[in-house]
Backbone as JSON Lines, residues from 0, in Angstrom:
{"i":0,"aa":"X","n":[119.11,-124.41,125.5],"ca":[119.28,-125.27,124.35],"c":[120.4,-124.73,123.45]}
{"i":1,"aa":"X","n":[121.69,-124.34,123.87],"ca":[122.27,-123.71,123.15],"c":[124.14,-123.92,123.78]}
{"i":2,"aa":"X","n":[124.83,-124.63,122.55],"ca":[126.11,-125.0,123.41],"c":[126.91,-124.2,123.53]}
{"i":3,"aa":"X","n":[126.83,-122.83,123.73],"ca":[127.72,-122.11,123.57],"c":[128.44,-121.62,122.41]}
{"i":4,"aa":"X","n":[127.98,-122.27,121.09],"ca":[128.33,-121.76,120.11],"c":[127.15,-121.07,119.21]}
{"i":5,"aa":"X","n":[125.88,-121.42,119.33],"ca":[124.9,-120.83,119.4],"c":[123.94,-122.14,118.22]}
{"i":6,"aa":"X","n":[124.61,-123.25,118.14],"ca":[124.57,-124.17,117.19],"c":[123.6,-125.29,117.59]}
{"i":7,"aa":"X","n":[123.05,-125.18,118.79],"ca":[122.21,-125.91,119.03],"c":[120.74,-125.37,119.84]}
{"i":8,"aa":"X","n":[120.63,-123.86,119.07],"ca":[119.18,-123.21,119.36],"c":[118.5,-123.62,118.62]}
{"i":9,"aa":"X","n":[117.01,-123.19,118.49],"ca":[116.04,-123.59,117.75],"c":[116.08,-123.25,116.73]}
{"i":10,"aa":"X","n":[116.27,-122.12,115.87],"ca":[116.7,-121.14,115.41],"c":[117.77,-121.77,114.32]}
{"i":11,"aa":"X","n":[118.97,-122.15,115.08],"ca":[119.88,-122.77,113.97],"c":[119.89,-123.83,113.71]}
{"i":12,"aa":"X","n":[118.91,-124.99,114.49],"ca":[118.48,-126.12,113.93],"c":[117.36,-126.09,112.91]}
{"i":13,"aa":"X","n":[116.58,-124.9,112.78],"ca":[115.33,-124.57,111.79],"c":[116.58,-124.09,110.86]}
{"i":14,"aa":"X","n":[116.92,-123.39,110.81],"ca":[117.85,-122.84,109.46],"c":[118.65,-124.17,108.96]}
{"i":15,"aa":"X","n":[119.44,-124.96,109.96],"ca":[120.24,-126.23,109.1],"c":[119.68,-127.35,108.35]}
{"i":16,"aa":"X","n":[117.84,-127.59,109.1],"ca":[117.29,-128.13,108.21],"c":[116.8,-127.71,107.09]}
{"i":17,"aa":"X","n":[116.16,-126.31,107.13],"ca":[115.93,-125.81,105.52],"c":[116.93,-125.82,104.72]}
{"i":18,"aa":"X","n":[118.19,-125.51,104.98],"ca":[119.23,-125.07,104.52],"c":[119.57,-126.77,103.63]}
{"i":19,"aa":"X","n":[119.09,-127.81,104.28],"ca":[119.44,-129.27,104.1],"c":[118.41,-129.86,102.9]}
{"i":20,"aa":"X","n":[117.02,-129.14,103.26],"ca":[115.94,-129.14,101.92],"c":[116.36,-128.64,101.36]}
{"i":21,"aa":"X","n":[117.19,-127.54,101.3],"ca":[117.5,-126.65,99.88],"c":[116.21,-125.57,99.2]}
{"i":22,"aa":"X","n":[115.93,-125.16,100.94],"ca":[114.96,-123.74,100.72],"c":[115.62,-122.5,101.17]}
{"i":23,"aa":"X","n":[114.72,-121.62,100.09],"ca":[115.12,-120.23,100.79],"c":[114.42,-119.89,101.97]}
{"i":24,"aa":"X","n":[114.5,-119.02,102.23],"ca":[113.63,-118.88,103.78],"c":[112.06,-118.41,102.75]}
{"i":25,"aa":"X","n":[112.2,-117.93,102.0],"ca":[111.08,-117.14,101.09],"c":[110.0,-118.14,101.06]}
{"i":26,"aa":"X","n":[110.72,-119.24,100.28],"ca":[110.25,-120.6,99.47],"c":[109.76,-121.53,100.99]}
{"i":27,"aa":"X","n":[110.06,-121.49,102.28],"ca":[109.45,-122.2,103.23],"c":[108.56,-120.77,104.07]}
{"i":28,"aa":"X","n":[108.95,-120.14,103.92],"ca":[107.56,-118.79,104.14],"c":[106.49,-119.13,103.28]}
{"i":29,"aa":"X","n":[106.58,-119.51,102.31],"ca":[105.83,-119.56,101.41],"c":[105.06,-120.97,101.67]}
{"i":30,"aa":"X","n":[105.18,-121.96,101.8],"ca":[105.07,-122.99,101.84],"c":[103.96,-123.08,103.22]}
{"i":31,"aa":"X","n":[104.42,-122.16,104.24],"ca":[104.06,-122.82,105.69],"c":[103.04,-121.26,105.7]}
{"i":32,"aa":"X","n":[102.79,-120.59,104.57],"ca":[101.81,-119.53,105.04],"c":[101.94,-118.55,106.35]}
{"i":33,"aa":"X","n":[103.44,-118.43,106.1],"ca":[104.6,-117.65,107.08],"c":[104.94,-116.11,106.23]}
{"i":34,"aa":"X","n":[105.4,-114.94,107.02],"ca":[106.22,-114.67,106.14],"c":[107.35,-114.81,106.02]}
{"i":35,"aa":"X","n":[108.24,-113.93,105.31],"ca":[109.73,-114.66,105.28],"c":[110.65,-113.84,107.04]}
{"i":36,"aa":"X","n":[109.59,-113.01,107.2],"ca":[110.15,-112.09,107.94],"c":[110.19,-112.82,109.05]}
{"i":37,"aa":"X","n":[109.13,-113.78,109.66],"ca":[108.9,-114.58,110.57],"c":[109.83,-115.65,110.78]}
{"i":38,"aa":"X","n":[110.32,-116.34,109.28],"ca":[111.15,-117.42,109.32],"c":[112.6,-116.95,109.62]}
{"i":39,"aa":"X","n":[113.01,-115.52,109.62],"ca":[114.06,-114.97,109.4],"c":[114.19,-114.33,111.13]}
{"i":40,"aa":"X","n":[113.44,-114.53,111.59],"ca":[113.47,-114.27,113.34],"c":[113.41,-115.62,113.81]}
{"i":41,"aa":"X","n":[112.75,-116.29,113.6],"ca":[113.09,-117.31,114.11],"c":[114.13,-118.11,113.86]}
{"i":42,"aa":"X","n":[115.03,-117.89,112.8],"ca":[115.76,-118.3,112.99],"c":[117.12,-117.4,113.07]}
{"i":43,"aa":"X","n":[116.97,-116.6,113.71],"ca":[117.9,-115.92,114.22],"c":[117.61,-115.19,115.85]}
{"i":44,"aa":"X","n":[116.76,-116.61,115.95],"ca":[115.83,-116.42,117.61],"c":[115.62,-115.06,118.33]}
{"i":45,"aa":"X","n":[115.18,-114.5,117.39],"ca":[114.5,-113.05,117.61],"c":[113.07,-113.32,118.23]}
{"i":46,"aa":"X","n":[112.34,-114.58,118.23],"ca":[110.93,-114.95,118.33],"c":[111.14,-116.23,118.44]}
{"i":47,"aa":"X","n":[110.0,-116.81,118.98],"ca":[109.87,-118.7,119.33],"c":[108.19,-118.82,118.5]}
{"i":48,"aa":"X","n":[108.44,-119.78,117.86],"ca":[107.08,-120.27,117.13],"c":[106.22,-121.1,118.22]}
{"i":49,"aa":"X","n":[104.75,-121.13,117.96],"ca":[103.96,-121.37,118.49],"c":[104.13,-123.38,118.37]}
{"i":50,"aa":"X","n":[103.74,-123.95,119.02],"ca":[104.23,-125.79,118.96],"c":[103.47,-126.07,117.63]}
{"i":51,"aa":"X","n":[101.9,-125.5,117.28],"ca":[101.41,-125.64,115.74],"c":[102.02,-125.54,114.71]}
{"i":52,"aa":"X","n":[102.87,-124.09,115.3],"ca":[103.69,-123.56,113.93],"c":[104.89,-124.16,113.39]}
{"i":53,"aa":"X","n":[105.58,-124.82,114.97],"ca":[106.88,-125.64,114.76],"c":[106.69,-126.87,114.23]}
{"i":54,"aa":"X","n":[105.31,-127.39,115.01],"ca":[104.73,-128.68,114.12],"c":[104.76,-128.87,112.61]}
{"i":55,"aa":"X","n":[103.9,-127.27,112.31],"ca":[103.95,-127.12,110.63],"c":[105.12,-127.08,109.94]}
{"i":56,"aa":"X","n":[106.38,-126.56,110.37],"ca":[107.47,-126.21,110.28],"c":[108.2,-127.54,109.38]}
{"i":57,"aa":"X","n":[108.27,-128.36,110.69],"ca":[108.95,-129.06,110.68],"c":[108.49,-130.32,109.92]}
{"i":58,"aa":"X","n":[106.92,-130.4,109.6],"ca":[106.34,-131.52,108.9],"c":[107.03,-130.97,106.92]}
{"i":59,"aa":"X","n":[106.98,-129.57,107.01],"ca":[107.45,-129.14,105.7],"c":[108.45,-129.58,105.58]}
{"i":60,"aa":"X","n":[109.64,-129.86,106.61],"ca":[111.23,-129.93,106.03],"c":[110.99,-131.32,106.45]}
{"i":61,"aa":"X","n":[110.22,-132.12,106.49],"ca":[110.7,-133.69,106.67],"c":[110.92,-134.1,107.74]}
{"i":62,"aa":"X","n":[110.46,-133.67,109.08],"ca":[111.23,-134.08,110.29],"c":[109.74,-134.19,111.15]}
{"i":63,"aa":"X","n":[110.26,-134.28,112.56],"ca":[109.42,-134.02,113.5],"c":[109.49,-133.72,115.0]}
{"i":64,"aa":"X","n":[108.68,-133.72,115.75],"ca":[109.24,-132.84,116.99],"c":[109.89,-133.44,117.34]}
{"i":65,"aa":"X","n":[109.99,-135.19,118.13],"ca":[110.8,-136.18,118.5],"c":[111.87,-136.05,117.38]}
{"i":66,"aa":"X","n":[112.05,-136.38,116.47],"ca":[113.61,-135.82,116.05],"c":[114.06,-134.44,116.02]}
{"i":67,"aa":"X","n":[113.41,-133.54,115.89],"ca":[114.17,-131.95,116.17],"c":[114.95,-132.06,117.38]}
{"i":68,"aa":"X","n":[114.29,-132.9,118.32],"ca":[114.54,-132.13,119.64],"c":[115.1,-133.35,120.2]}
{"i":69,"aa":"X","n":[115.8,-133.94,119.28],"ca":[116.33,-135.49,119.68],"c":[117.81,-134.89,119.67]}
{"i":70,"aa":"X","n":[119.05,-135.42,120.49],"ca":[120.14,-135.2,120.26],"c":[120.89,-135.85,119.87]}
{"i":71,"aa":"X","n":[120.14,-137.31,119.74],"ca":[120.97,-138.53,118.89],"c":[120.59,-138.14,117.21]}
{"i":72,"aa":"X","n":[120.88,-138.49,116.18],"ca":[121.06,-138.72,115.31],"c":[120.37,-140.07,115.06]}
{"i":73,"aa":"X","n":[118.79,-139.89,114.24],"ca":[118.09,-141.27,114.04],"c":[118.14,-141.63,112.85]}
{"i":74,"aa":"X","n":[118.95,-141.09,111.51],"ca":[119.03,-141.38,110.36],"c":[119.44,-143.1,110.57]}
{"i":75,"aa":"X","n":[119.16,-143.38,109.93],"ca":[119.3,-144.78,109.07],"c":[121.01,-144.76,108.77]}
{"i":76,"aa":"X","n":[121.73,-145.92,109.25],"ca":[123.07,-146.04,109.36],"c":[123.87,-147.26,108.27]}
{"i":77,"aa":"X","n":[122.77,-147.99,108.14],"ca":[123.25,-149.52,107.31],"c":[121.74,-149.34,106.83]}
{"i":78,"aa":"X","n":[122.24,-149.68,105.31],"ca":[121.46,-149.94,104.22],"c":[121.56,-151.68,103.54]}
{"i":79,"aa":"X","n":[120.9,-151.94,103.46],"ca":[120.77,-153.94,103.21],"c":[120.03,-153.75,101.95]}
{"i":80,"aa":"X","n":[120.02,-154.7,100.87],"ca":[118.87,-154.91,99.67],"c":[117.72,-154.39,99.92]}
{"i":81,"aa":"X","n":[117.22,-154.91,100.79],"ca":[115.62,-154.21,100.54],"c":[115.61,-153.33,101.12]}
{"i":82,"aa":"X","n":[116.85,-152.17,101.11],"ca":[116.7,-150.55,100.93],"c":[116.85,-149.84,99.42]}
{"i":83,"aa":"X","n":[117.6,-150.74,98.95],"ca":[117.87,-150.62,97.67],"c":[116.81,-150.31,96.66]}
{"i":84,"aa":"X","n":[117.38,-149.14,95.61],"ca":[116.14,-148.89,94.66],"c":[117.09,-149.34,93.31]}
{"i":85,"aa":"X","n":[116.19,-150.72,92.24],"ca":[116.77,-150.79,91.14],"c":[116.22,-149.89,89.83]}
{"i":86,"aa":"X","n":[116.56,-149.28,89.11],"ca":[115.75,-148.9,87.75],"c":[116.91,-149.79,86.57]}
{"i":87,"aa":"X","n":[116.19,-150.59,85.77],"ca":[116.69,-151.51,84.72],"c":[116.2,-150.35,83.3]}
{"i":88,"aa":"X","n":[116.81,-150.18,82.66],"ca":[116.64,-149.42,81.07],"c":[117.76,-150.66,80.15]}
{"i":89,"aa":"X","n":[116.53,-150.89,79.22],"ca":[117.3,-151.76,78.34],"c":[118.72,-152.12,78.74]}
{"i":90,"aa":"X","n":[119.92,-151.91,78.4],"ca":[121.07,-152.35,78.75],"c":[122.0,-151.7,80.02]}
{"i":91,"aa":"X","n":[121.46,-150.91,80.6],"ca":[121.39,-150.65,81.77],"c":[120.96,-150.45,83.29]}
{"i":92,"aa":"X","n":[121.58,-150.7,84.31],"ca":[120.62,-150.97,85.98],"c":[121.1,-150.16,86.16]}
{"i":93,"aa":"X","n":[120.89,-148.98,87.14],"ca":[121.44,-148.36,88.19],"c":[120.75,-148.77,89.3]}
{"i":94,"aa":"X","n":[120.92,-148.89,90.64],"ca":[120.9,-149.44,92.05],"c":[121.46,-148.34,93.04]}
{"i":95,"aa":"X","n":[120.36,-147.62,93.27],"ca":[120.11,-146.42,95.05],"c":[120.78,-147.3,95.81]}
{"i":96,"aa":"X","n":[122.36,-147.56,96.38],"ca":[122.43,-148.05,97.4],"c":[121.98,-147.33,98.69]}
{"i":97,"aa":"X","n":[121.75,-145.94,99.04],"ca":[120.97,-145.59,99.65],"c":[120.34,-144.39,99.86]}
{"i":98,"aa":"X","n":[119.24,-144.57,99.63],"ca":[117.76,-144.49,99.0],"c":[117.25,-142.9,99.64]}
{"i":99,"aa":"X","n":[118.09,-142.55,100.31],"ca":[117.44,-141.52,101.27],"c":[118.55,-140.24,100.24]}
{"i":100,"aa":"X","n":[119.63,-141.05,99.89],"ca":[120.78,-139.68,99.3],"c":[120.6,-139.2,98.44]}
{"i":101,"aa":"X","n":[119.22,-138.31,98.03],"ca":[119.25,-137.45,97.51],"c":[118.71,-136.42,97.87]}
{"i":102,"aa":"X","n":[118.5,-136.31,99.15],"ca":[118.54,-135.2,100.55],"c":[120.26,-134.83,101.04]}
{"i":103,"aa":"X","n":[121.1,-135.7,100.9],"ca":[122.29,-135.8,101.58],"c":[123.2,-134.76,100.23]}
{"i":104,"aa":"X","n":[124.72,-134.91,100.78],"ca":[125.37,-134.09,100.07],"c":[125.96,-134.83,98.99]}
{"i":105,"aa":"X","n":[126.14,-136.37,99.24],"ca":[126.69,-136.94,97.99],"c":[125.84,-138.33,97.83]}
{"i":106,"aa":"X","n":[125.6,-138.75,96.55],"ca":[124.85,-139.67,95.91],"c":[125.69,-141.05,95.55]}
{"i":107,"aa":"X","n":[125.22,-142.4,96.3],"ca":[126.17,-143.61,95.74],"c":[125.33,-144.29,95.12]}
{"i":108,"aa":"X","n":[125.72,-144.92,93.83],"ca":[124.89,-145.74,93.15],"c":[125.85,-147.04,92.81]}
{"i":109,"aa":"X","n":[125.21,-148.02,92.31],"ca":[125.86,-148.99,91.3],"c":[125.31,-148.99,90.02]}
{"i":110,"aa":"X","n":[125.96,-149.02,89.19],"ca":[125.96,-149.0,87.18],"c":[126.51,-150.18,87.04]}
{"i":111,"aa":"X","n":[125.53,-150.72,86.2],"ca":[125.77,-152.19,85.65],"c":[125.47,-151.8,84.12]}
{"i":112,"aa":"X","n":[126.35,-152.01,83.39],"ca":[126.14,-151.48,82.25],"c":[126.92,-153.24,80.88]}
{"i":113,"aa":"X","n":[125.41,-153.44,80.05],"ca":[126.02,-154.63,79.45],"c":[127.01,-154.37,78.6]}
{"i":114,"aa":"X","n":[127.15,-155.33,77.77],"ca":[128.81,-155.28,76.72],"c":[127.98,-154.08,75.23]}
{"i":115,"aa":"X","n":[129.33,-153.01,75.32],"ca":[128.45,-151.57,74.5],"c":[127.92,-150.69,75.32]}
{"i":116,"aa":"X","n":[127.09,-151.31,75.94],"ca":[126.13,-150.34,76.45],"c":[126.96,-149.05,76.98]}
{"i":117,"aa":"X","n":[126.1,-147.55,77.05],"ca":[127.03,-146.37,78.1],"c":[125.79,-145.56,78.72]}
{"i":118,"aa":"X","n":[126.56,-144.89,79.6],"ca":[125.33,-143.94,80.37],"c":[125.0,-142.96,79.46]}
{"i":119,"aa":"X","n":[123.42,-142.43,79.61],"ca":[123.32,-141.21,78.78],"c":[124.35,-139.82,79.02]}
{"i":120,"aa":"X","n":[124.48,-139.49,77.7],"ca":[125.47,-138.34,77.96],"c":[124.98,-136.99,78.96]}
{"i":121,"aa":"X","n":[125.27,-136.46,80.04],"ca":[125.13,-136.01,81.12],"c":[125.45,-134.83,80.71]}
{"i":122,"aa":"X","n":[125.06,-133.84,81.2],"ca":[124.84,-132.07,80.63],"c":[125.96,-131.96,81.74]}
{"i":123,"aa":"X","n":[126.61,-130.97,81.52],"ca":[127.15,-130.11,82.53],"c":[126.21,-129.23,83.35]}
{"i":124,"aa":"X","n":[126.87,-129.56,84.23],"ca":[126.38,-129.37,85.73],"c":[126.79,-129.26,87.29]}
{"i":125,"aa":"X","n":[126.63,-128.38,88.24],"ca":[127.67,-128.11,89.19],"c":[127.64,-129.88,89.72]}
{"i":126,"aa":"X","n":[129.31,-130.0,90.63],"ca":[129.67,-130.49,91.43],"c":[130.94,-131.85,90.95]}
{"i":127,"aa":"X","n":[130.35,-132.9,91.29],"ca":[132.02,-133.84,91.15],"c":[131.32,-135.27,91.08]}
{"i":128,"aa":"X","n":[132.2,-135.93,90.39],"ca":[131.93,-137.39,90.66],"c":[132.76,-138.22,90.44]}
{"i":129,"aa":"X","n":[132.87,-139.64,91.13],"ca":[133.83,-140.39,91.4],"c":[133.36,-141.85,91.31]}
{"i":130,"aa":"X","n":[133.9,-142.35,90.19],"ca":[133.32,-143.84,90.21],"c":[134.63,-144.81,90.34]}
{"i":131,"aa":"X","n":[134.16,-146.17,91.04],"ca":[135.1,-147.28,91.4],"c":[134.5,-148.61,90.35]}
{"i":132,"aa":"X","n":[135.46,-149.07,89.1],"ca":[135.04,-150.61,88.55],"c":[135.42,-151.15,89.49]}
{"i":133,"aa":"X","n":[134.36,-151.94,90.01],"ca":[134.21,-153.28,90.17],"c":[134.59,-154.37,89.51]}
{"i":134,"aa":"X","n":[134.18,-154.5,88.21],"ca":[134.16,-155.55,87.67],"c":[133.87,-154.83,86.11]}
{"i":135,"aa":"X","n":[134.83,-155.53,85.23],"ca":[134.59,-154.86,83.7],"c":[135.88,-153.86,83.45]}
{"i":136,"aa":"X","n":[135.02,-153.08,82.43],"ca":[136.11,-151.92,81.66],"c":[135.13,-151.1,81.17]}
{"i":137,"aa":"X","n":[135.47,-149.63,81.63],"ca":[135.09,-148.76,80.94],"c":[135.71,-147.75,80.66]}
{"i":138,"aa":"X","n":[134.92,-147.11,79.59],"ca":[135.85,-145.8,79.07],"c":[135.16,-144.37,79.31]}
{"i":139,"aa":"X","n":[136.0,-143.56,80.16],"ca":[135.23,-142.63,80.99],"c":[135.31,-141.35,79.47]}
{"i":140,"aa":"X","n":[134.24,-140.5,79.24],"ca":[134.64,-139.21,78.74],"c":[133.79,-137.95,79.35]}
{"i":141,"aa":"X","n":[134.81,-137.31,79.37],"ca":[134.47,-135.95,79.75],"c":[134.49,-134.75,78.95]}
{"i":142,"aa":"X","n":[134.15,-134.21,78.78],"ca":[134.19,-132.93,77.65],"c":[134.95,-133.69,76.39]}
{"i":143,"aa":"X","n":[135.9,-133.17,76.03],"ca":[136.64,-134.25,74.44],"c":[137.71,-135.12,74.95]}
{"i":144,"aa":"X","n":[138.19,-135.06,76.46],"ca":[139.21,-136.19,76.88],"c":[138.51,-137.14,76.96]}
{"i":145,"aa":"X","n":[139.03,-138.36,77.04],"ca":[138.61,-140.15,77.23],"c":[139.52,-140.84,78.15]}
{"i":146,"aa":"X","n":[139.34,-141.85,78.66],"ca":[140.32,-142.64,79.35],"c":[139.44,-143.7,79.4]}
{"i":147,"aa":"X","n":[140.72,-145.1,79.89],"ca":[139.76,-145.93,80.47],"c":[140.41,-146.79,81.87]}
{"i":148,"aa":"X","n":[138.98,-147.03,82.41],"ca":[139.07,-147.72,83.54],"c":[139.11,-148.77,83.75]}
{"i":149,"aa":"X","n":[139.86,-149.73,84.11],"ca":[139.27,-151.28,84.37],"c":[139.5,-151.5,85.9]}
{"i":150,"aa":"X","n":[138.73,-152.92,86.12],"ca":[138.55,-153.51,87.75],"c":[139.21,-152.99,88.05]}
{"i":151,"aa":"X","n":[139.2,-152.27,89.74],"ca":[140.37,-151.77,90.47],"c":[140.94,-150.38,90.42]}
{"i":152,"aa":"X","n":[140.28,-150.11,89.4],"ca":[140.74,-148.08,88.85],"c":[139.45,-147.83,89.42]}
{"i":153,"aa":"X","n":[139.74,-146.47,89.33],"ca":[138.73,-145.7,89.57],"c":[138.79,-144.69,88.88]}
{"i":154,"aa":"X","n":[137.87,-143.44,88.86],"ca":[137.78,-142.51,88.05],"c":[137.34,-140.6,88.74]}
{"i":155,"aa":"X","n":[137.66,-139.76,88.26],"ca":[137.05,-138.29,89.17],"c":[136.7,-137.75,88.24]}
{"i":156,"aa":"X","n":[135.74,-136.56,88.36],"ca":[135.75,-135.64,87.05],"c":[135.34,-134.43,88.19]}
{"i":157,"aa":"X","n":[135.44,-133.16,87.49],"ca":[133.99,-132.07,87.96],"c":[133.06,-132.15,86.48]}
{"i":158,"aa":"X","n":[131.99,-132.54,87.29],"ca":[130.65,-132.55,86.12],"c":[130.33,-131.31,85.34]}
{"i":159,"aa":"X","n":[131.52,-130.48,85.3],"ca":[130.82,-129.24,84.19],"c":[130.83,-129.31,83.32]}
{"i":160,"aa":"X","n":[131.27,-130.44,82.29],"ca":[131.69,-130.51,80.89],"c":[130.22,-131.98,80.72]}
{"i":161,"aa":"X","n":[129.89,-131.95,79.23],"ca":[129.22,-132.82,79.34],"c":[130.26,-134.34,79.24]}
{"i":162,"aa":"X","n":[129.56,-135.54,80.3],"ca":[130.43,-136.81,80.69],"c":[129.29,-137.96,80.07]}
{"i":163,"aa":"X","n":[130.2,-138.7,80.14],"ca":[129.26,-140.43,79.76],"c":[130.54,-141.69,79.93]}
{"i":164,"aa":"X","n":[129.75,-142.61,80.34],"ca":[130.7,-143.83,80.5],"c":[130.3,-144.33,79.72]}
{"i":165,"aa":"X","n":[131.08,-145.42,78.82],"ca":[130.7,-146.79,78.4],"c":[131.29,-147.63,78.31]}
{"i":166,"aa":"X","n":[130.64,-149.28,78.29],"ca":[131.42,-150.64,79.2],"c":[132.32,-150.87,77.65]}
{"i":167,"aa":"X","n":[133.81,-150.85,77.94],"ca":[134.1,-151.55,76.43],"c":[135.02,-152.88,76.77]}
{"i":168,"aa":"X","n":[134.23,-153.77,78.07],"ca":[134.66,-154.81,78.25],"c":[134.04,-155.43,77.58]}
{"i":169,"aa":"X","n":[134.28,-156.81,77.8],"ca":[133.73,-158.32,76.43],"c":[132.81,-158.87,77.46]}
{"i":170,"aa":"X","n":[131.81,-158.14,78.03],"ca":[130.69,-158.41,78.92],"c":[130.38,-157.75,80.25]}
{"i":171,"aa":"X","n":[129.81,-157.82,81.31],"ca":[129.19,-156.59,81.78],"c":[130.54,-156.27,82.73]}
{"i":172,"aa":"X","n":[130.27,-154.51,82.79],"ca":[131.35,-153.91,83.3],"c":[130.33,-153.41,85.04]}
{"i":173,"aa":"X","n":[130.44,-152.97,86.17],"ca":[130.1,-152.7,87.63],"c":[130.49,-151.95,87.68]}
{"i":174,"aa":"X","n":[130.4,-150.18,88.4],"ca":[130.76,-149.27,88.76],"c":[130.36,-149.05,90.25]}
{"i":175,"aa":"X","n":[130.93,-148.85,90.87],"ca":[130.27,-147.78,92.41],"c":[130.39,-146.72,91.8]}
{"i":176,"aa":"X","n":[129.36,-145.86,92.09],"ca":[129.28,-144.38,91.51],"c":[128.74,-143.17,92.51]}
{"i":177,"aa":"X","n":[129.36,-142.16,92.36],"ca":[129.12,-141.28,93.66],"c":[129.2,-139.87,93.14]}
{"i":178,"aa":"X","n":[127.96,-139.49,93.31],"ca":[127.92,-138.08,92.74],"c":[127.04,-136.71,94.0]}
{"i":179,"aa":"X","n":[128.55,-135.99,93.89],"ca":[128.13,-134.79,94.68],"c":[127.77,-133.5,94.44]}
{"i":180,"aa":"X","n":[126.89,-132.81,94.31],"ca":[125.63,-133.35,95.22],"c":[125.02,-134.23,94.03]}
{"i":181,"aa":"X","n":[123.96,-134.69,94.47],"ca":[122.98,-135.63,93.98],"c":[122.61,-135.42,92.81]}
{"i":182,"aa":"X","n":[122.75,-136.35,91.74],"ca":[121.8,-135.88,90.39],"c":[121.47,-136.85,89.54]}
{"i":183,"aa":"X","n":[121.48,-138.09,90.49],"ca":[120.89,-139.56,89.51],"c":[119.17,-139.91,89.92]}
């Protein structure tokens, strides 16, 4: 089970999925009533877990034996509306276009934001984000700079400074919004 790069043992498929939950080996020792010492051979295939243990393993990180040991890729490829998650707050929607990315490395949403309305002001925080108007005008700020965007612009920041959008079109402004890693 192993292509020659050593990337498709058991071992480094148990480490890429924890590594994908965003555990330490400690924190899934911990979890699966392992020690860390155990998770740390196995995945450096010093040892092979028992099928209970891989069972347990793998029910912790979200998966299962038919996908561990699958070589296709069964994630979900096309997302349609009724994958979609809406949350409405008074003058604002945001919309999960898909619903699973906040396991993944980057987060897409849509912001529908009415005439005034802006996103809450956002703490600094690691990583990046990149929004596309759709439709409207907004005015991006980031730490004390401002700009603005209308239909057809787009926008980047790194999220370490505190950011906020708001629509200062003459009715509702649309964003695609994409934040890496995940934090909506």
């Amino acid at each position: 089970m192993n292509d020659g790069n050593g990337n498709n043992t058991i071992g480094a498929k148990l480490r890429d999925l924890r590594l994908k939950n965003r555990l330490t080996q400690e924190e899934l020792a911990d979890r699966a009533e392992l020690s860390k010492g155990f998770i740390s051979q196995l995945e450096n295939d010093l040892t092979s877990p028992s099928i209970a243990t891989l069972i347990d393993i793998l029910t912790l990180l979200g998966s299962s034996l038919s996908e561990f040991f699958s070589d296709e890729d069964s994630s979900q490829l096309v997302f349609g509306k009724d994958d979609f998650f809406e949350k409405k707050r008074d003058d604002t929607t945001v919309t999960w276009i898909v619903p699973t990315a906040q396991k993944n490395a980057m987060e897409p949403i849509i912001v529908e934001l009415e005439k005034d309305a802006a996103t809450d002001v956002d703490i600094p925080h690691e990583g990046e984000e990149f929004g596309y108007v759709l439709y409207g005008k907004v005015q991006v700020t980031v730490g004390d700079r401002s700009a603005q965007a209308a239909a057809g612009e787009s926008f980047y920041f790194n999220s370490d400074r505190k950011h906020t959008v708001k629509n200062v079109f003459d009715g509702k402004s649309k964003i695609l919004w994409v934040s890496c890693p995940p934090t909506f």
